[in-house]
C-alpha beads as a LAMMPS data file, in Angstrom:
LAMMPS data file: protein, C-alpha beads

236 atoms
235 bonds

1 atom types
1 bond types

-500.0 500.0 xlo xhi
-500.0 500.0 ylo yhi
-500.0 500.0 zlo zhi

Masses

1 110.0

Atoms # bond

1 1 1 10.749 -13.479 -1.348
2 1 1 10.629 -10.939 1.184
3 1 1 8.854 -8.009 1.538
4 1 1 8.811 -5.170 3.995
5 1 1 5.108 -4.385 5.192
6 1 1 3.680 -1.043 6.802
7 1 1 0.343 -0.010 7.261
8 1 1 -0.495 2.053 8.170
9 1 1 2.824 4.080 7.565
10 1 1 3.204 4.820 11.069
11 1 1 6.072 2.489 12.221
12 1 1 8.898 4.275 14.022
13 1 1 12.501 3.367 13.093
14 1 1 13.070 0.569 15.339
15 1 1 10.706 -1.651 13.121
16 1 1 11.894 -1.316 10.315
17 1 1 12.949 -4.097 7.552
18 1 1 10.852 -6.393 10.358
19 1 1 7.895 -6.903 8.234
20 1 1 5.464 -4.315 10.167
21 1 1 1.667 -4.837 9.617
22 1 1 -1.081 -3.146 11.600
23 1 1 -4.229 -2.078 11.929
24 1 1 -3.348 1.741 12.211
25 1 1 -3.327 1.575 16.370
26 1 1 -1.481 4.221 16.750
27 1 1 -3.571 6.491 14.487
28 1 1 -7.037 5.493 16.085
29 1 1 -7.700 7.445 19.751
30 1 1 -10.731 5.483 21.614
31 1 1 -13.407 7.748 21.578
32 1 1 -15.593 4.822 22.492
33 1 1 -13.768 4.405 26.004
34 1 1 -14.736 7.641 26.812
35 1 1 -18.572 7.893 26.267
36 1 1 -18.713 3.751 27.540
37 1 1 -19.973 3.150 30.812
38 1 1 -16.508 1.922 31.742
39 1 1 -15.300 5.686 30.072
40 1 1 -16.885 7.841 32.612
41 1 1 -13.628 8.944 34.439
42 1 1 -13.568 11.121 30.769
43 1 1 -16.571 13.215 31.849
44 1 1 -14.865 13.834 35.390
45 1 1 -16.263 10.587 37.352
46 1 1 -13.695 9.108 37.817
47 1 1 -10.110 9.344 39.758
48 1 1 -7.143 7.892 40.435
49 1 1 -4.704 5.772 39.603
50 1 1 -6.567 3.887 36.743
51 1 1 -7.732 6.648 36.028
52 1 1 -4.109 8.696 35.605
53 1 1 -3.249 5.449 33.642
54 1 1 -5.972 5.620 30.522
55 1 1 -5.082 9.388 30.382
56 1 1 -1.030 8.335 29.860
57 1 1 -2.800 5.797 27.600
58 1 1 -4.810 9.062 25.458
59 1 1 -1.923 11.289 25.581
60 1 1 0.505 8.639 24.366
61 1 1 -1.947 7.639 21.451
62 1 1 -2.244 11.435 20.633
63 1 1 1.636 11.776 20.036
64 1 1 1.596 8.716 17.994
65 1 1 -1.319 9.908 15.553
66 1 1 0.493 13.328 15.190
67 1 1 3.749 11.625 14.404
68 1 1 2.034 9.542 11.966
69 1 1 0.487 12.560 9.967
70 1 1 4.358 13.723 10.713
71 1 1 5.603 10.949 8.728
72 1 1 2.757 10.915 6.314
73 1 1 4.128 13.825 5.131
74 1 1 7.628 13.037 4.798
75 1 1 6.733 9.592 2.999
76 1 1 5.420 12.084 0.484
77 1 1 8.579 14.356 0.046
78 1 1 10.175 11.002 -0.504
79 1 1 8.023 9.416 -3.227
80 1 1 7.666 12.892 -5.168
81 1 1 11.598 12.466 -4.966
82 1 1 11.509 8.834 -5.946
83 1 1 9.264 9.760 -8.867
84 1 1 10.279 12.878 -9.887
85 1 1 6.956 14.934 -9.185
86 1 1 4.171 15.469 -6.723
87 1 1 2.564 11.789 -6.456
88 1 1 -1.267 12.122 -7.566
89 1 1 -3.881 10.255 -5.773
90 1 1 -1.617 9.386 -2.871
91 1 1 -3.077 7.968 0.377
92 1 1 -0.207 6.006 2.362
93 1 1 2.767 3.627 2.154
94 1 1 2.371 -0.341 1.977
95 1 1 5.364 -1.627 1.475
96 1 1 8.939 -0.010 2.608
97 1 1 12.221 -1.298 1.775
98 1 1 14.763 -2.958 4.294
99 1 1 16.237 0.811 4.919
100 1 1 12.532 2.528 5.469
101 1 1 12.252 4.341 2.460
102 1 1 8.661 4.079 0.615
103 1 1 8.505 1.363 -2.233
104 1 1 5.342 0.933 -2.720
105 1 1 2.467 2.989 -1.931
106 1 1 -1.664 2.476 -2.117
107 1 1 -3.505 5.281 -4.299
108 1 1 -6.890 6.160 -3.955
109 1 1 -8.889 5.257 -7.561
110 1 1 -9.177 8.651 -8.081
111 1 1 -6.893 12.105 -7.626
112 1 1 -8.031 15.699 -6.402
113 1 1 -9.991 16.675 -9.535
114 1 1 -11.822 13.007 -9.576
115 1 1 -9.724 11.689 -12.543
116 1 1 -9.225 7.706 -12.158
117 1 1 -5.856 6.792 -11.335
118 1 1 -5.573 2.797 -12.245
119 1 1 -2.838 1.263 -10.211
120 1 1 -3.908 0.751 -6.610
121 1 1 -0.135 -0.131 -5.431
122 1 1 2.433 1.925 -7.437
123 1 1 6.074 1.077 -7.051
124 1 1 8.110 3.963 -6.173
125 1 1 11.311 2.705 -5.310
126 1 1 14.092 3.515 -7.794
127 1 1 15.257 0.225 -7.596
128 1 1 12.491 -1.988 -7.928
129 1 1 10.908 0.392 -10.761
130 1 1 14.566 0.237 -12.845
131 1 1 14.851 -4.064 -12.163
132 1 1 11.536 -4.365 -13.453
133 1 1 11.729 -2.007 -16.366
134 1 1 14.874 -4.044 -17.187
135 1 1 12.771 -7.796 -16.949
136 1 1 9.768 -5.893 -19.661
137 1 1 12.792 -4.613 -21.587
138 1 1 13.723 -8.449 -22.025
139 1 1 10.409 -9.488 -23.396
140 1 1 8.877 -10.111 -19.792
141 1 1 5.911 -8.924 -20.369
142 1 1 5.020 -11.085 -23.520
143 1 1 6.661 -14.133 -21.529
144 1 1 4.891 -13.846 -18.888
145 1 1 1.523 -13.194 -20.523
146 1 1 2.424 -16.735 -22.352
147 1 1 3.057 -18.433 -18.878
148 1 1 -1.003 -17.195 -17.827
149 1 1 -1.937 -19.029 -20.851
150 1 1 -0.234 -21.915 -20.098
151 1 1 -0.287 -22.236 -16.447
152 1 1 -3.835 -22.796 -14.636
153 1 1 -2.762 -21.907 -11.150
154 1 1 -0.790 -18.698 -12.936
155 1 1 -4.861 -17.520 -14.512
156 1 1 -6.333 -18.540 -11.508
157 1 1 -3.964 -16.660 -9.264
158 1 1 -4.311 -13.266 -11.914
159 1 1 -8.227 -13.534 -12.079
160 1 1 -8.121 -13.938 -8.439
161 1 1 -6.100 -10.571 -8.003
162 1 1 -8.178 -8.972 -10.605
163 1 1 -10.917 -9.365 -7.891
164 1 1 -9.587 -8.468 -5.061
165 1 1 -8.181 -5.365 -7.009
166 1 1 -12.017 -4.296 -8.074
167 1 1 -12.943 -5.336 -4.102
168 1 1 -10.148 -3.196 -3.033
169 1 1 -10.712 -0.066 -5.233
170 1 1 -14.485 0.144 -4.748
171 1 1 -13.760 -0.035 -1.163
172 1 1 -11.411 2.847 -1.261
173 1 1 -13.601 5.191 -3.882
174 1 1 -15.985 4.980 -0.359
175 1 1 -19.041 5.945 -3.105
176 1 1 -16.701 9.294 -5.426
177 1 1 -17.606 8.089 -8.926
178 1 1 -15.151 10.599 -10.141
179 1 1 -15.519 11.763 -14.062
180 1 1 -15.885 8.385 -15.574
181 1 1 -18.925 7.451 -13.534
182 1 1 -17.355 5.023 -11.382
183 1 1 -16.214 2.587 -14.824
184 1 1 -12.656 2.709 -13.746
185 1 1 -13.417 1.117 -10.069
186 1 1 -14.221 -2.256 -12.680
187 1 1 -10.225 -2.370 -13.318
188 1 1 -8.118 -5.378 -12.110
189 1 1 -4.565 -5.197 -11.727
190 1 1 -2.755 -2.865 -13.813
191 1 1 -5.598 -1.304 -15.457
192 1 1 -7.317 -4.046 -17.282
193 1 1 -10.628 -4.797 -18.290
194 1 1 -11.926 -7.815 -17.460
195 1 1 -11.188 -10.680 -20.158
196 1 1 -7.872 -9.056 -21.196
197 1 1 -5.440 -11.626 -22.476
198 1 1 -2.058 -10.181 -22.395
199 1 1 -0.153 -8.328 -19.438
200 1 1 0.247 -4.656 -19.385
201 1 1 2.426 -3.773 -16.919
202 1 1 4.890 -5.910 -14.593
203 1 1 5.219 -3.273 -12.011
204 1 1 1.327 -3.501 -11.117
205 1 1 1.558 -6.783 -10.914
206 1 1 4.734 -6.917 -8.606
207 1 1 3.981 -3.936 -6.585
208 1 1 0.012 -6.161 -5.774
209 1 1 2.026 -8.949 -4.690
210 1 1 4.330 -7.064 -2.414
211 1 1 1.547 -5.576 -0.846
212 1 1 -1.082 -8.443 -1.149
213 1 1 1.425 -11.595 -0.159
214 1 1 -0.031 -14.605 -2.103
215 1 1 -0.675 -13.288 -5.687
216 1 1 1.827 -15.973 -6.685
217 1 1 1.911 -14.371 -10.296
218 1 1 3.455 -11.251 -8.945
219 1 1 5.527 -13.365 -6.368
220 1 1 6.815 -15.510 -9.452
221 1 1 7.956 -12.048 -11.656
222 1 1 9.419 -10.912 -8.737
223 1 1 11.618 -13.770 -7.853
224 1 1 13.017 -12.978 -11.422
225 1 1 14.512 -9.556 -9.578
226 1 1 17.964 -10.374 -7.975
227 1 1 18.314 -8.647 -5.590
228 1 1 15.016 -7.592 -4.948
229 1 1 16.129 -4.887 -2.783
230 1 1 19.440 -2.919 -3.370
231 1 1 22.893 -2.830 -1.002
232 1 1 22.538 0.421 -0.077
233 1 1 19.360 2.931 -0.230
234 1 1 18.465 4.431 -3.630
235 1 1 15.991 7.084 -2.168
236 1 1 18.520 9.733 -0.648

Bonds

1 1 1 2
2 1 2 3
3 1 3 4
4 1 4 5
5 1 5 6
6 1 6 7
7 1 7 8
8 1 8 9
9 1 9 10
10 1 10 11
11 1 11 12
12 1 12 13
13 1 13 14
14 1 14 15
15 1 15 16
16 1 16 17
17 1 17 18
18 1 18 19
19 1 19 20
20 1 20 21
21 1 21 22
22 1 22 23
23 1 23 24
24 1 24 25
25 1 25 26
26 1 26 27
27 1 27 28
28 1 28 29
29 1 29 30
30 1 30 31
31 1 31 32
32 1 32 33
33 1 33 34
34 1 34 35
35 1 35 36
36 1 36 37
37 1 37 38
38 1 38 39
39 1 39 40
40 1 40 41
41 1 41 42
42 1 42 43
43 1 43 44
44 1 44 45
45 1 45 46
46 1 46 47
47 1 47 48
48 1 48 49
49 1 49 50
50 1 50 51
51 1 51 52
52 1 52 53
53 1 53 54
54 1 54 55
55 1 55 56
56 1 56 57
57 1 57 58
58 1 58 59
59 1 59 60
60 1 60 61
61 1 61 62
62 1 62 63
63 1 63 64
64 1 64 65
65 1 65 66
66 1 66 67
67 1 67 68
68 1 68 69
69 1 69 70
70 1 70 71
71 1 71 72
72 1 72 73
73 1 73 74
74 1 74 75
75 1 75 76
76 1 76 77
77 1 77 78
78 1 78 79
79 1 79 80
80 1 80 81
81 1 81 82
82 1 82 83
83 1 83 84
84 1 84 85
85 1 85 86
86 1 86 87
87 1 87 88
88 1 88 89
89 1 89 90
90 1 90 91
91 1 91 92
92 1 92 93
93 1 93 94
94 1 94 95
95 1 95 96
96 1 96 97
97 1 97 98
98 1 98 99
99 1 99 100
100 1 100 101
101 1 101 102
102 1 102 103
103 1 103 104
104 1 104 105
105 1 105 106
106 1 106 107
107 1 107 108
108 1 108 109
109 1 109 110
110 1 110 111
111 1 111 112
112 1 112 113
113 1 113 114
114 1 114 115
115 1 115 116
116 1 116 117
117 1 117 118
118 1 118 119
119 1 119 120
120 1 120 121
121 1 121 122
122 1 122 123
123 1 123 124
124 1 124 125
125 1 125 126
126 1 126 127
127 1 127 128
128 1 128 129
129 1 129 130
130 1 130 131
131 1 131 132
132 1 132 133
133 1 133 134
134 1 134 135
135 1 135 136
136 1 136 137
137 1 137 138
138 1 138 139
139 1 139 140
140 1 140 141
141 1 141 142
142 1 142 143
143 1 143 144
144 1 144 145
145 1 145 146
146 1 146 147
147 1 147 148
148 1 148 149
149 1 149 150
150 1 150 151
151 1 151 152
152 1 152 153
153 1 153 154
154 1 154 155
155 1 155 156
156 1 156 157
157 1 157 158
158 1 158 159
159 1 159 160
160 1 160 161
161 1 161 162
162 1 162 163
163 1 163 164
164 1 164 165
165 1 165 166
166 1 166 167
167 1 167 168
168 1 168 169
169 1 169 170
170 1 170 171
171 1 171 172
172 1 172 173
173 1 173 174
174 1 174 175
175 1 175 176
176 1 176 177
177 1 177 178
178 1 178 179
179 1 179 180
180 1 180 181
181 1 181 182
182 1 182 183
183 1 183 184
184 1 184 185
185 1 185 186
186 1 186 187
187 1 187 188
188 1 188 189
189 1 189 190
190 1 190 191
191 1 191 192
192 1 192 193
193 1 193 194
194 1 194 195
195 1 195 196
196 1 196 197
197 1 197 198
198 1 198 199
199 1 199 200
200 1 200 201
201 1 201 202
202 1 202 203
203 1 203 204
204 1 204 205
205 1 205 206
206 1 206 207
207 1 207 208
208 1 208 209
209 1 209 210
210 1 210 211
211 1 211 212
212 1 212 213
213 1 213 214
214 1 214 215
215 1 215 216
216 1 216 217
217 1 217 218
218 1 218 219
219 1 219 220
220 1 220 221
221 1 221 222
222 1 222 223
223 1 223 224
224 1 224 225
225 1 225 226
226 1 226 227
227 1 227 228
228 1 228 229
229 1 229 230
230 1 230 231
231 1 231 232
232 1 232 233
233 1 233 234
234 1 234 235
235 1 235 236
């Protein structure tokens, strides 16, 4: 299975479809060079060519970071496209298909007004959300909620995820309890509770795997989606 990785979404069109991961580079400027000992040339001590260099070095970083917040932006016009309204709780795109476009994107645990928002990675893209609706339409969901029973590595995997999904969520929350007093940030994939039997919702569980590579429950439903990505994009 592939997927198509971004983070943060700040990749410029040459990388795309190439399986882009980073640590948001391009979004961080070095304060810490400048205020080091090595940083003085920042406070005027400095001259030269090395110098000359770290400011190219600055002033290239700051046109990245303001064409990241560029295409921040834009990545939203497209998923309140791809959705048909104003995406709530957004923070960035994860996971873009082979042409660019957004297809799955993190949320924060909670929206503007502090109301929890369950699914950390929400697939947007029109494809992806119709193929899946299409495998829970066919009984998936009840199908694959019998394989979890069945399968060790399949619970193990899903409890695993659940985990990282609470990790994850509490992480992003950064302390907001929002207006259920923080009982949401307990919620594994998909918005359960912990010690829920069945599935609720295939799309949670493929869009964590597409961003999380390794769930192999999610990896597993979404091998069941052929072709995972369309010919041509669905997002324009």
């Amino acid at each position: 299975m592939r997927a198509f990785l971004v983070s943060p979404p700040d990749a410029d069109a040459a990388g795309r479809g190439k399986g882009i991961r980073g640590e948001g580079f391009a979004t961080r400027i070095t304060a810490e060079a400048c205020l080091s000992p090595e940083g003085n040339w920042a406070r005027g001590a400095a001259d030269g060519p090395a110098a000359k260099s770290i400011f190219r070095l600055i002033a290239t970083n700051v046109q990245r970071a303001a064409s990241s917040l560029s295409r921040m932006d834009d990545d939203r016009t497209v998923v309140a496209r791809q959705i048909g309204r104003e995406p709530r709780a957004f923070r960035r795109v994860v996971v873009r298909c082979p042409f660019g476009r957004p297809a799955v994107t993190e949320q924060s645990p909670y929206d503007q007004e502090g109301e929890p928002f369950p699914t950390t990675y929400y697939v947007t893209c029109r494809h992806l959300v119709a193929q899946i609706s299409r495998l829970e339409a066919a009984g998936g969901v009840d199908r694959w909620s019998d394989a979890v029973a069945r399968e060790r590595s399949l619970r193990v995997s899903r409890e695993r995820a659940d985990e990282e999904q609470r990790r994850i969520r509490t992480q992003l929350a950064a302390g907001a309890t929002g207006t259920d007093g923080g009982t949401s940030l307990e919620l594994g994939v998909g918005g359960q509770r912990r010690g829920a039997g069945s599935l609720k919702c295939l799309h949670a569980h493929v869009g964590f795997a597409l961003a999380n590579p390794g769930y192999e429950l999610g990896e597993r439903i979404a091998q069941e989606i052929d072709p995972l990505w369309p010919d041509s994009c669905c997002s324009e």
